[in-house]
Each structure stands twice: as structure tokens, then as C-alpha cells.
Chimera marker file (.cmm) of the C-alpha trace (Angstrom):
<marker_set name="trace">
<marker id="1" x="38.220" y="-7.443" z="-19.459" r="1" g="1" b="0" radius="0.5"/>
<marker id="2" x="36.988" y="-5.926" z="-22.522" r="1" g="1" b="0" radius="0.5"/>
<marker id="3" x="35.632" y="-1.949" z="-23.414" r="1" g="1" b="0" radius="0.5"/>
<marker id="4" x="33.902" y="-1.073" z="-25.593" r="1" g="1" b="0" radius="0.5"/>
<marker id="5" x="34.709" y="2.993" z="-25.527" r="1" g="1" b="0" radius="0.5"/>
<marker id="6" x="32.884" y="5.623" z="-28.048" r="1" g="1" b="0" radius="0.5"/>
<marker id="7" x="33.154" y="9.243" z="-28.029" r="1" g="1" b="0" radius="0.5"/>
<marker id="8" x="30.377" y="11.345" z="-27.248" r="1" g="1" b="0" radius="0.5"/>
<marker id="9" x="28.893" y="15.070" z="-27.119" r="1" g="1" b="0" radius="0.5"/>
<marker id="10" x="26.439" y="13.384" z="-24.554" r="1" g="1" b="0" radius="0.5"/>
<marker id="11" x="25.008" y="9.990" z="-23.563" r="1" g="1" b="0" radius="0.5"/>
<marker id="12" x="22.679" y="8.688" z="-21.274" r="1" g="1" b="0" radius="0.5"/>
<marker id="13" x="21.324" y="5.405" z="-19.358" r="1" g="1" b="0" radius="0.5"/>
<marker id="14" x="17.714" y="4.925" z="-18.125" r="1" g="1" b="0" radius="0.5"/>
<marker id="15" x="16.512" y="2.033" z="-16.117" r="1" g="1" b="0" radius="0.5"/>
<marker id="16" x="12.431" y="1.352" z="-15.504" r="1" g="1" b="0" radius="0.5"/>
<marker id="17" x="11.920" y="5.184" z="-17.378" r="1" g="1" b="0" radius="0.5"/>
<marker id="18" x="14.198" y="6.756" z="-14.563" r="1" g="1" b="0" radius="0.5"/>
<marker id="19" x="17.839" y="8.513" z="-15.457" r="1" g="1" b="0" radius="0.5"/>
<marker id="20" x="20.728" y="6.827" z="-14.200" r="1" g="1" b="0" radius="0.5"/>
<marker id="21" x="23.352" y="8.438" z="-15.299" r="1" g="1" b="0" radius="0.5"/>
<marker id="22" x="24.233" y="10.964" z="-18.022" r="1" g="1" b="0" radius="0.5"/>
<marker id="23" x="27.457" y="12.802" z="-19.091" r="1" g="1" b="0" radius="0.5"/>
<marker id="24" x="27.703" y="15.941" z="-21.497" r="1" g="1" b="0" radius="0.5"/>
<marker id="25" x="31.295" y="15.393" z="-23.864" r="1" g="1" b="0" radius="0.5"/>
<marker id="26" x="33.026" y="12.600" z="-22.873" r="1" g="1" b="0" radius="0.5"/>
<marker id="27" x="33.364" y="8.530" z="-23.032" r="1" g="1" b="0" radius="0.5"/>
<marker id="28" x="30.444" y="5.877" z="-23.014" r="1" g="1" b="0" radius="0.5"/>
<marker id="29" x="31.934" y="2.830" z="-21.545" r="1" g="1" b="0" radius="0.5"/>
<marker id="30" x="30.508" y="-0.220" z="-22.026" r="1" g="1" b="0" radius="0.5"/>
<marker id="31" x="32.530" y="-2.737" z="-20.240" r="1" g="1" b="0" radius="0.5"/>
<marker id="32" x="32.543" y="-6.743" z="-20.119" r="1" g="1" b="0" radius="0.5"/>
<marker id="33" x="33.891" y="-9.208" z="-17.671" r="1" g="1" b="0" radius="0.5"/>
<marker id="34" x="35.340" y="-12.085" z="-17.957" r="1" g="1" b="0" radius="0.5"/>
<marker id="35" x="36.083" y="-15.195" z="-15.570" r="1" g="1" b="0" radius="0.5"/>
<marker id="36" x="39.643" y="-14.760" z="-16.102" r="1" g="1" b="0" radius="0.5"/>
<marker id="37" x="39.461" y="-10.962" z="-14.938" r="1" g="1" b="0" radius="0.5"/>
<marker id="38" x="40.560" y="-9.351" z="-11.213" r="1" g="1" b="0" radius="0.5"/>
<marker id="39" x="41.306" y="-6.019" z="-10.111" r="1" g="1" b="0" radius="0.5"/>
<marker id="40" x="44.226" y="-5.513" z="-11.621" r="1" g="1" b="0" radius="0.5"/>
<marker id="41" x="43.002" y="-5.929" z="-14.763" r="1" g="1" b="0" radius="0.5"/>
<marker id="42" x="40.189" y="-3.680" z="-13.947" r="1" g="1" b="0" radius="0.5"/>
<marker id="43" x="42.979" y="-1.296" z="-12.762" r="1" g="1" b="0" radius="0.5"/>
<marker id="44" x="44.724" y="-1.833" z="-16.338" r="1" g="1" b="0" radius="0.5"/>
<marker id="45" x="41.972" y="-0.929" z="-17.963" r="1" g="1" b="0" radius="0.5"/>
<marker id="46" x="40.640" y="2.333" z="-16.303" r="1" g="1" b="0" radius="0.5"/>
<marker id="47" x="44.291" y="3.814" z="-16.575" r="1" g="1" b="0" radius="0.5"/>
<marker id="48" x="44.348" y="2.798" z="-20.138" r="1" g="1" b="0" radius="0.5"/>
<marker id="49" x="40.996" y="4.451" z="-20.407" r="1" g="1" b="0" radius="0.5"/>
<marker id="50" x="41.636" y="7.638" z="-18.872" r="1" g="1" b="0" radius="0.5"/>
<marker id="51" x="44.727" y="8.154" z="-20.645" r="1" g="1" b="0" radius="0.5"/>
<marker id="52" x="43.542" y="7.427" z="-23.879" r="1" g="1" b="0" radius="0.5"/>
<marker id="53" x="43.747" y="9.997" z="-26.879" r="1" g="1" b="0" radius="0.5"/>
<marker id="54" x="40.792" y="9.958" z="-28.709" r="1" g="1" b="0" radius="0.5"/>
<marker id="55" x="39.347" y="13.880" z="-28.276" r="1" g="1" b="0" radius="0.5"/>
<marker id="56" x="40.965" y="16.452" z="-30.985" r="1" g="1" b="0" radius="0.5"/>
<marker id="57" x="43.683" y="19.257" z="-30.031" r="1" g="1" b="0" radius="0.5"/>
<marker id="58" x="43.682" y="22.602" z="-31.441" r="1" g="1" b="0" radius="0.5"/>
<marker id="59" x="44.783" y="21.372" z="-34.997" r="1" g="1" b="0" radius="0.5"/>
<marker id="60" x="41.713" y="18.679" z="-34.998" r="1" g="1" b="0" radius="0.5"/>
<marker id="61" x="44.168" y="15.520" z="-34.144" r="1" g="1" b="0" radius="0.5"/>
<marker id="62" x="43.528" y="13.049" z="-31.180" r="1" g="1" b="0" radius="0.5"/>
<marker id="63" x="45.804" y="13.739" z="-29.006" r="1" g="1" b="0" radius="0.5"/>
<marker id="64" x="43.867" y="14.550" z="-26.032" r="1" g="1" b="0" radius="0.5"/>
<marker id="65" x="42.513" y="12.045" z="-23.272" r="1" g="1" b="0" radius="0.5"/>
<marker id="66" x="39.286" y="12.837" z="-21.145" r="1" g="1" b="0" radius="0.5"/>
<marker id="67" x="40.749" y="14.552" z="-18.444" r="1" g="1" b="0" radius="0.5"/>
<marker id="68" x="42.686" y="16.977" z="-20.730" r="1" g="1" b="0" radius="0.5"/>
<marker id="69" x="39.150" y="17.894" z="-21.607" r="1" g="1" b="0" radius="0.5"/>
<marker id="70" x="37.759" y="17.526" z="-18.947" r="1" g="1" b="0" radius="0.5"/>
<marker id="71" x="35.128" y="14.719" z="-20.158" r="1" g="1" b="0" radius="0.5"/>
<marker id="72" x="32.927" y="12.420" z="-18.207" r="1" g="1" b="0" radius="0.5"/>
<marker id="73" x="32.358" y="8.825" z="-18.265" r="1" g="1" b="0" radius="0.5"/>
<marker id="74" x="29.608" y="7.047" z="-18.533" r="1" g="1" b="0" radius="0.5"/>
<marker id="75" x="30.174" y="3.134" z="-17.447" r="1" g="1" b="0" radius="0.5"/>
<marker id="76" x="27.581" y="1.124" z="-18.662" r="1" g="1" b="0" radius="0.5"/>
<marker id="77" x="27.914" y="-3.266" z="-17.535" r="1" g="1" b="0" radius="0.5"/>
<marker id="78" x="27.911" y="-4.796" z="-21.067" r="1" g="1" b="0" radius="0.5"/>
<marker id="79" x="27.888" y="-9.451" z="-20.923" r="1" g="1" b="0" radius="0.5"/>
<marker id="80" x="27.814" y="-9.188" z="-24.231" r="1" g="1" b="0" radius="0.5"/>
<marker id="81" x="30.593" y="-8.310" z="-24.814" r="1" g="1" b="0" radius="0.5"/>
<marker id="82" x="32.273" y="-11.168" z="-23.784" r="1" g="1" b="0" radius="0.5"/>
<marker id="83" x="30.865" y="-13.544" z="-26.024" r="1" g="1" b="0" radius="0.5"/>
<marker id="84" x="32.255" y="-16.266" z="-27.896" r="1" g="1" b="0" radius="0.5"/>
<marker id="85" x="30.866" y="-15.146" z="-31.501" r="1" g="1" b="0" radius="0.5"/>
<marker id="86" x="33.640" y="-17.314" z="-33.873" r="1" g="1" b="0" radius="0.5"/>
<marker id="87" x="31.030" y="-20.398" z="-34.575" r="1" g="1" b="0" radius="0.5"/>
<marker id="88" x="27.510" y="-20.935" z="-35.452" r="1" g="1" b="0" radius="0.5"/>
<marker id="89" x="24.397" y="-18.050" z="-35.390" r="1" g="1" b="0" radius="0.5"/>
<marker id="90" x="24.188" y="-18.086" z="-31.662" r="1" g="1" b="0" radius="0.5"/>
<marker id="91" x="26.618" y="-16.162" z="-29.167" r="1" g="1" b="0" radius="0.5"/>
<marker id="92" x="28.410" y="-18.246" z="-26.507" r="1" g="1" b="0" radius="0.5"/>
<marker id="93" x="29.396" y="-16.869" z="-23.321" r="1" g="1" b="0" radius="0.5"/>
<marker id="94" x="31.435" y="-19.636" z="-21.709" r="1" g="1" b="0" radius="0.5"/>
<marker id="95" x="34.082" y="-17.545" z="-21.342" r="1" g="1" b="0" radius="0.5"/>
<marker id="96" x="31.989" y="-14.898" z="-19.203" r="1" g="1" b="0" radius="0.5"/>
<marker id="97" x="32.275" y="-13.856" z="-15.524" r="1" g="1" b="0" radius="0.5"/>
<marker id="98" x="29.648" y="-15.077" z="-13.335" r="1" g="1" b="0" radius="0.5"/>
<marker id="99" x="26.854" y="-12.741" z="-12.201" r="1" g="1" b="0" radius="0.5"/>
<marker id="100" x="28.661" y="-12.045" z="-9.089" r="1" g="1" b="0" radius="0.5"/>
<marker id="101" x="32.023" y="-11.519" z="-9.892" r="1" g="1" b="0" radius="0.5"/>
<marker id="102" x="30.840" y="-9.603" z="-12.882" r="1" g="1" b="0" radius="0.5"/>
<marker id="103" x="29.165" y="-7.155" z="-10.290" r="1" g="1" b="0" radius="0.5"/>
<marker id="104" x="32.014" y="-7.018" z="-8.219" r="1" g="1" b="0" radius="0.5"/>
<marker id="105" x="34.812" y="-6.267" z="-11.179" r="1" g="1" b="0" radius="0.5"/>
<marker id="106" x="31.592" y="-3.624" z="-12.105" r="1" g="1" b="0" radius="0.5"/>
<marker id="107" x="31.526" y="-1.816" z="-8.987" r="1" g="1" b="0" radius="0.5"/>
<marker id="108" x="35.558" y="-2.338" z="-8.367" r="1" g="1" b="0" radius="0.5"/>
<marker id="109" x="36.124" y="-0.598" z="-11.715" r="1" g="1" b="0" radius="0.5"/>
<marker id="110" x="33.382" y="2.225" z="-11.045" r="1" g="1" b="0" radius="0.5"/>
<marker id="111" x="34.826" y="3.072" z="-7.824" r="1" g="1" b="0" radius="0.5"/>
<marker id="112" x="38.776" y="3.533" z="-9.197" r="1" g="1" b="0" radius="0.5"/>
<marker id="113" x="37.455" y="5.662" z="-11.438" r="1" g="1" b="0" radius="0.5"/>
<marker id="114" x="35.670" y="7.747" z="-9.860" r="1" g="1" b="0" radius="0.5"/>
<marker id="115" x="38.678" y="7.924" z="-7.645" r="1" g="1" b="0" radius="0.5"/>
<marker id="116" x="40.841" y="8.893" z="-10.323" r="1" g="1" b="0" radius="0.5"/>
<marker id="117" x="38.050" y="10.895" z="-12.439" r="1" g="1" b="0" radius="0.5"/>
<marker id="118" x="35.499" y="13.588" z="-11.142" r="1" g="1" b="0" radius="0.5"/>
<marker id="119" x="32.950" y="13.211" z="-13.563" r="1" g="1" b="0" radius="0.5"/>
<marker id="120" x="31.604" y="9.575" z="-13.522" r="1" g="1" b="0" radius="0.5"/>
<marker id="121" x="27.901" y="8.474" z="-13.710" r="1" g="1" b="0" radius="0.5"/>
<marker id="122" x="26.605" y="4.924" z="-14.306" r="1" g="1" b="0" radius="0.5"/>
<marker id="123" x="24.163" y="2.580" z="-15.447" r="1" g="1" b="0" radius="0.5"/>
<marker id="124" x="22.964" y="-0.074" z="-12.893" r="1" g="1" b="0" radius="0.5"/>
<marker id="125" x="24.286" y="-3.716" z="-13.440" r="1" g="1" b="0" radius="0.5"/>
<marker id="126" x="22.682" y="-6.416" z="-14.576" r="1" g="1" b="0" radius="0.5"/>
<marker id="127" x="19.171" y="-4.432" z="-15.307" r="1" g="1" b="0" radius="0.5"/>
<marker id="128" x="17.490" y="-4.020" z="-18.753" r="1" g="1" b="0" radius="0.5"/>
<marker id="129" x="18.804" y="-0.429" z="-19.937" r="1" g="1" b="0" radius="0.5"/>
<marker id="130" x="17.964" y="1.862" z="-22.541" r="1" g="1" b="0" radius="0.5"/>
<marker id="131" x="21.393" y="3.581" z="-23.514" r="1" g="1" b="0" radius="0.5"/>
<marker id="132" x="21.122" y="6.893" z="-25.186" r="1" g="1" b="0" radius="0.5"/>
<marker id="133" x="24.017" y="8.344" z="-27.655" r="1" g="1" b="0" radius="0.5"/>
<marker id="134" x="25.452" y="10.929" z="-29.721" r="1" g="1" b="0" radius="0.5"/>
<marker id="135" x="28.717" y="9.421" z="-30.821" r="1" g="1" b="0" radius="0.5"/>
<marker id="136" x="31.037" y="12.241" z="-32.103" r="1" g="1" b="0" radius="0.5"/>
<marker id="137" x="33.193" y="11.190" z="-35.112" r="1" g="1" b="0" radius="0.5"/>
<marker id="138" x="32.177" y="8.301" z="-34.784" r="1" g="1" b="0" radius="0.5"/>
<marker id="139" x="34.807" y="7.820" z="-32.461" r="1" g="1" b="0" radius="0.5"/>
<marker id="140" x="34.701" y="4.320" z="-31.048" r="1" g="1" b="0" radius="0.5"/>
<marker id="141" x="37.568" y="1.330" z="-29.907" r="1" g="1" b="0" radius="0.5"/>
<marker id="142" x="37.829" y="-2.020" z="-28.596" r="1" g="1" b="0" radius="0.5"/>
<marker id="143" x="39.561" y="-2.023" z="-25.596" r="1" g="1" b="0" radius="0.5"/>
<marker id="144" x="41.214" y="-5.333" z="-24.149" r="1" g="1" b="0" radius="0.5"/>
<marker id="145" x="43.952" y="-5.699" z="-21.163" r="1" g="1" b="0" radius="0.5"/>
<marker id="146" x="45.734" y="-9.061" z="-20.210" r="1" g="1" b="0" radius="0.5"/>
<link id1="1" id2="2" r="1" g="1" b="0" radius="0.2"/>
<link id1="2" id2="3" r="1" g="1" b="0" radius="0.2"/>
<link id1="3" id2="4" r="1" g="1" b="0" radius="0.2"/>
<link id1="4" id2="5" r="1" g="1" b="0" radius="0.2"/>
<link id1="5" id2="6" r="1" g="1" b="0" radius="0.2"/>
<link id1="6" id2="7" r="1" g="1" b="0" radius="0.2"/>
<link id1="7" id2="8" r="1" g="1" b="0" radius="0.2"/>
<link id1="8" id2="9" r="1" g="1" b="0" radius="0.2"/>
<link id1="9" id2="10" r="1" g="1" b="0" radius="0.2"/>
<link id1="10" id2="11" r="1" g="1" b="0" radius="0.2"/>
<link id1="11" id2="12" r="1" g="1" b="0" radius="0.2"/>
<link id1="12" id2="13" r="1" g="1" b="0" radius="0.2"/>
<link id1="13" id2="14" r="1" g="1" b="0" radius="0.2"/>
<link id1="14" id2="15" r="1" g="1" b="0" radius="0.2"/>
<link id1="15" id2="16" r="1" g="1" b="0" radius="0.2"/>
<link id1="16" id2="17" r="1" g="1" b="0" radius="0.2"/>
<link id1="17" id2="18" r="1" g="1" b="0" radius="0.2"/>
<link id1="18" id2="19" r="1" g="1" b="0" radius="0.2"/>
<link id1="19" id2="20" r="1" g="1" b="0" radius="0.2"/>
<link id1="20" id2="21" r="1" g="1" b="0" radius="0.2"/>
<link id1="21" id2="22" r="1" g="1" b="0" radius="0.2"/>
<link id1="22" id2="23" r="1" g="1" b="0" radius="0.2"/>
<link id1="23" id2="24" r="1" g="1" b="0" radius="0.2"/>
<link id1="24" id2="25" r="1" g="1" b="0" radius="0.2"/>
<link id1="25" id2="26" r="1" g="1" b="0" radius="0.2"/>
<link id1="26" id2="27" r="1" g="1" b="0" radius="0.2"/>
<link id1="27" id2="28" r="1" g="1" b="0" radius="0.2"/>
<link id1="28" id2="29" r="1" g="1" b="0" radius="0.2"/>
<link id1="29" id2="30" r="1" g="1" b="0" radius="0.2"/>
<link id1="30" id2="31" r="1" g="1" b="0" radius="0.2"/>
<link id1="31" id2="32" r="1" g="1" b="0" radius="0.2"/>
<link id1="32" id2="33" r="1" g="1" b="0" radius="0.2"/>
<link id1="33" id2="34" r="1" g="1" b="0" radius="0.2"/>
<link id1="34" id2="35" r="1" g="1" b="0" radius="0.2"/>
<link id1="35" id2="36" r="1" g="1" b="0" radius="0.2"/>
<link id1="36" id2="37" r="1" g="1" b="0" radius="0.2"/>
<link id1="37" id2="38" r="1" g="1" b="0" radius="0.2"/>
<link id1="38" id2="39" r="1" g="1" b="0" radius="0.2"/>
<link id1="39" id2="40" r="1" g="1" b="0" radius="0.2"/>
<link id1="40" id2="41" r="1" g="1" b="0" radius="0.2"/>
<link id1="41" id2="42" r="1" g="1" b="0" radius="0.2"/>
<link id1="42" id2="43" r="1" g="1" b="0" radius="0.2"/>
<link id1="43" id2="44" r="1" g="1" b="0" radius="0.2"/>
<link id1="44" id2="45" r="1" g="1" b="0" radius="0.2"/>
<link id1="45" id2="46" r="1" g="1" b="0" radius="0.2"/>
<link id1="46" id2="47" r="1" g="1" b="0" radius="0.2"/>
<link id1="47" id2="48" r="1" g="1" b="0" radius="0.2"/>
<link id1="48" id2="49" r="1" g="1" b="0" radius="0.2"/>
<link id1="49" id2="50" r="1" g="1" b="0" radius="0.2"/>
<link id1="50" id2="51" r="1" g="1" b="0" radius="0.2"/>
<link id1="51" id2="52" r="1" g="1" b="0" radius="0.2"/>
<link id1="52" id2="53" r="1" g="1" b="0" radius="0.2"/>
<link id1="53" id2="54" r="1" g="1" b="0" radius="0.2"/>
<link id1="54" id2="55" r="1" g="1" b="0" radius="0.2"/>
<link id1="55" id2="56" r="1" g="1" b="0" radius="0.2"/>
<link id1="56" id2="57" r="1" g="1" b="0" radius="0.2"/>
<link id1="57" id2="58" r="1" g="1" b="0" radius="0.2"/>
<link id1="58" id2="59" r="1" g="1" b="0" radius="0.2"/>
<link id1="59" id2="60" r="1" g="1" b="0" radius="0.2"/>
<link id1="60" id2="61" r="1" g="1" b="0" radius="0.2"/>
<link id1="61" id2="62" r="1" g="1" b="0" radius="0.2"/>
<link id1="62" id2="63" r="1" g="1" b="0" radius="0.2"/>
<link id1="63" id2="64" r="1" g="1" b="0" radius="0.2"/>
<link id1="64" id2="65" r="1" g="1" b="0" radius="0.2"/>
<link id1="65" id2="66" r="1" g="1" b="0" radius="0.2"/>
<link id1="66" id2="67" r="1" g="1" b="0" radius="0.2"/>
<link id1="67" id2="68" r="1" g="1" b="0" radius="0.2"/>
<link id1="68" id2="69" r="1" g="1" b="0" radius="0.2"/>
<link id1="69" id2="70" r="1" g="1" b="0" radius="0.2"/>
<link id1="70" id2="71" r="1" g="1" b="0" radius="0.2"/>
<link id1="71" id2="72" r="1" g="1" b="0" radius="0.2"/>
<link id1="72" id2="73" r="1" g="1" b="0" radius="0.2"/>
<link id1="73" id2="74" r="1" g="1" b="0" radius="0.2"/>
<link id1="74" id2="75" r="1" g="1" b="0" radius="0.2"/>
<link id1="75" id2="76" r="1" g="1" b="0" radius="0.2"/>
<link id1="76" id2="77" r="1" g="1" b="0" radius="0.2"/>
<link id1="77" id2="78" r="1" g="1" b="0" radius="0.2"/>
<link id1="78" id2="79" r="1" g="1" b="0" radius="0.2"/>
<link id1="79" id2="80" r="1" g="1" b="0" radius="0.2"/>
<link id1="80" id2="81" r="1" g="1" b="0" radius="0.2"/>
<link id1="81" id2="82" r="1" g="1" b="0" radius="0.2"/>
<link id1="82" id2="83" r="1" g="1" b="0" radius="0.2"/>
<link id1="83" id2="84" r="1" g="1" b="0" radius="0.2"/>
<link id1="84" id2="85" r="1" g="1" b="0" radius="0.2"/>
<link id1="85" id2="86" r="1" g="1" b="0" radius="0.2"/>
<link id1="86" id2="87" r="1" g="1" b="0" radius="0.2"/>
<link id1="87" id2="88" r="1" g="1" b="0" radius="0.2"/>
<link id1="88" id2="89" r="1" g="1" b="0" radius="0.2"/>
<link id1="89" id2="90" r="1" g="1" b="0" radius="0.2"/>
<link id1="90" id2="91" r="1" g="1" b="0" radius="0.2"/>
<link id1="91" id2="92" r="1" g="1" b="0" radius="0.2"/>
<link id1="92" id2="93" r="1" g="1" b="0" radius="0.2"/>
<link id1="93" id2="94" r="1" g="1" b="0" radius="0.2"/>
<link id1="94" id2="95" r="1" g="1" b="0" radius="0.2"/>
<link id1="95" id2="96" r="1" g="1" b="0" radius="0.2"/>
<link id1="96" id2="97" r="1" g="1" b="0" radius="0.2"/>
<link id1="97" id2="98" r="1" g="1" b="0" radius="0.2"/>
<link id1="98" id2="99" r="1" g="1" b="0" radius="0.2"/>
<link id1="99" id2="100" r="1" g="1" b="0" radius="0.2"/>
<link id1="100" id2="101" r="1" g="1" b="0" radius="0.2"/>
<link id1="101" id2="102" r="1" g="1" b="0" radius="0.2"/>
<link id1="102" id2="103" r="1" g="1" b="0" radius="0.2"/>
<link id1="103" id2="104" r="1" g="1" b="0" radius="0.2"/>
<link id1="104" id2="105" r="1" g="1" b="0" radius="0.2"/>
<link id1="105" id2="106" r="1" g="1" b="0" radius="0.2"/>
<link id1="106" id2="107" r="1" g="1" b="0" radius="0.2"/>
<link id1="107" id2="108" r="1" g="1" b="0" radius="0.2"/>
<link id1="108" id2="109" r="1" g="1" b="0" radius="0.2"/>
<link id1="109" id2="110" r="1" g="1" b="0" radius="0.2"/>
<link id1="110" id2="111" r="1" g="1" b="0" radius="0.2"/>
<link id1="111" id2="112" r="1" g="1" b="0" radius="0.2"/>
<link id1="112" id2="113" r="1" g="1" b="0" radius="0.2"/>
<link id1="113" id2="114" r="1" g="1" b="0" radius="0.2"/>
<link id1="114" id2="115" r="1" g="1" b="0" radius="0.2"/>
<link id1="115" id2="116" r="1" g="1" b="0" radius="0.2"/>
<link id1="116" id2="117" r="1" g="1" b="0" radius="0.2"/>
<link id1="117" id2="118" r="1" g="1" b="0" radius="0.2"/>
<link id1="118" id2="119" r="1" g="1" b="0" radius="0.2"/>
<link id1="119" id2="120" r="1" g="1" b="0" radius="0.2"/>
<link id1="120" id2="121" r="1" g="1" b="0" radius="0.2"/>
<link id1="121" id2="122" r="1" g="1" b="0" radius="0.2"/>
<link id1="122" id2="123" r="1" g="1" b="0" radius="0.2"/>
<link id1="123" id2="124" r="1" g="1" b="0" radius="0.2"/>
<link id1="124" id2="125" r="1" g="1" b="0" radius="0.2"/>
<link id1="125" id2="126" r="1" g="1" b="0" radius="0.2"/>
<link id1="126" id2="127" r="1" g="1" b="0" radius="0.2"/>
<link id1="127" id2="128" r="1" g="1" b="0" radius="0.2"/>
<link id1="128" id2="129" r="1" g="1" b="0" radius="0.2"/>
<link id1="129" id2="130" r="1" g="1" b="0" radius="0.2"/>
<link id1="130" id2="131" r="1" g="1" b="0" radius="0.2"/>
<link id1="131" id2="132" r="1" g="1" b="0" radius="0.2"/>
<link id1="132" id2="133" r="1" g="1" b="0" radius="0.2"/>
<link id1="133" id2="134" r="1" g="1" b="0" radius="0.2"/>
<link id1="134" id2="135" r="1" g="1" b="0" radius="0.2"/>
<link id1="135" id2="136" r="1" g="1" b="0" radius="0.2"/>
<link id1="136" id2="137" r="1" g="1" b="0" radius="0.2"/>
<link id1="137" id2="138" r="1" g="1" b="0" radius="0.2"/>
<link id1="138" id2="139" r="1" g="1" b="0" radius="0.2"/>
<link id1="139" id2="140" r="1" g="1" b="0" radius="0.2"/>
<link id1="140" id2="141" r="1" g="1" b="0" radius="0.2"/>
<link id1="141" id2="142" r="1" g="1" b="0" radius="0.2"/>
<link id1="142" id2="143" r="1" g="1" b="0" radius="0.2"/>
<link id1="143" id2="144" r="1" g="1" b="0" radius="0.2"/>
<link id1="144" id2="145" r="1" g="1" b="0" radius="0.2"/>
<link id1="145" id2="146" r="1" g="1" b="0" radius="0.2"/>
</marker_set>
């Protein structure tokens, strides 16, 4: 399971012209699935997530996570992510999670979190979206859990 995570002052998803979810400061969270992926990775992940110091303290270092700020998150379903991209001018996406379980890892991971986080909005899998950012810094990581 892969995330792609970027800092933001505020970001946004729209599907067909109509808002699904926006979040003022906080974390855009594009996230991939693979077919090797469960719930525990998906649990992995989020905790990593959430924990993760990438907003400044009072001396301008990272060493705050979202909830110290009290950020939101903004989880967006990104397959591309997952592709194979070491050979030729096409991606490959052998290694990705099929449709279903993709959806299912999706919705898994957006429900722990907004569980464990009070400020969580969402794009809508496996629709076209338009994905609106201000990334602050730029602040953005790769995120990966076995």
C-alpha cells in the first residue's frame, strides 16, 4: 500500500462538477492498492500517517503531525500509483489490486481514519476526479508499509 501524502493550506476533490470533499490545512492523501495489501497494512499506514511530522512547531521545524494541528485529511483513491514504471514508455500495473479489493482496502482505510481522525473528507473511488491543491512548502512524501 503506497501514499502519496502532500501538505496543504487547503485541497479539494470534485466529481461530475459537484464537491466531494475538501479540507482547510492539512494532508491530501492519495493512496494506492496493491494485490498484496489487507487491512493491516491499511492499518499500518493510517497510523503512520496520522503520526507523521511534517507541519512546523513554533521554531518553523516539522515536528508536528496532523492532529497536533488539528489538520484534516483528504483521501483521494490513486491506481496509479501502483504502477510498474522501471521499463519501457508505458506504465504497468500488474502488480495492482483489483477493482474490488482496491475499493474495499479504500473504504477499510477511510473508515479507520475517520475513526481515529475527526476531520476526514473524500474523493469517490474509481471516478474521474478533478483534485484541487495548494501544497504548502512543498511538503510532499512517499509513503510505503510492508
Amino acid at each position: 500500500m503506497k501514499a502519496l501524502i502532500q501538505r496543504v493550506t487547503h485541497a479539494s476533490v470534485t466529481v461530475d462538477g459537484e464537491c466531494t470533499g475538501a479540507i482547510d490545512q492539512g494532508i491530501l492523501v492519495l493512496l494506492g492498492v496493491e494485490k498484496t495489501d489487507d487491512r493491516g497494512k491499511a492499518d499500518k499506514l493510517l497510523k503512520k500517517i496520522l503520526g507523521y511530522r511534517i507541519f512546523s512547531d513554533d521554531e518553523g521545524k516539522m515536528n508536528l503531525n496532523v492532529q497536533q494541528v488539528n489538520g484534516g485529511l483528504l483521501v483521494v483513491s490513486q491506481f496509479t500509483l501502483v504502477a510498474d514504471t522501471a521499463k519501457g514508455l508505458r506504465p504497468g500495473f500488474s502488480s495492482g489490486a483489483t477493482p474490488a479489493m482496491g475499493e474495499e482496502l479504500y473504504d477499510y482505510f477511510v473508515e479507520q481514519a475517520s475513526t481515529a481522525h475527526s476531520q476526514v473528507a473524500t474523493g469517490r473511488f474509481g471516478a474521474d476526479m478533478k483534485v484541487s491543491l495548494f501544497n504548502d512548502g512543498p511538503v510532499t512524501f512517499m509513503l510505503e508499509v510492508n
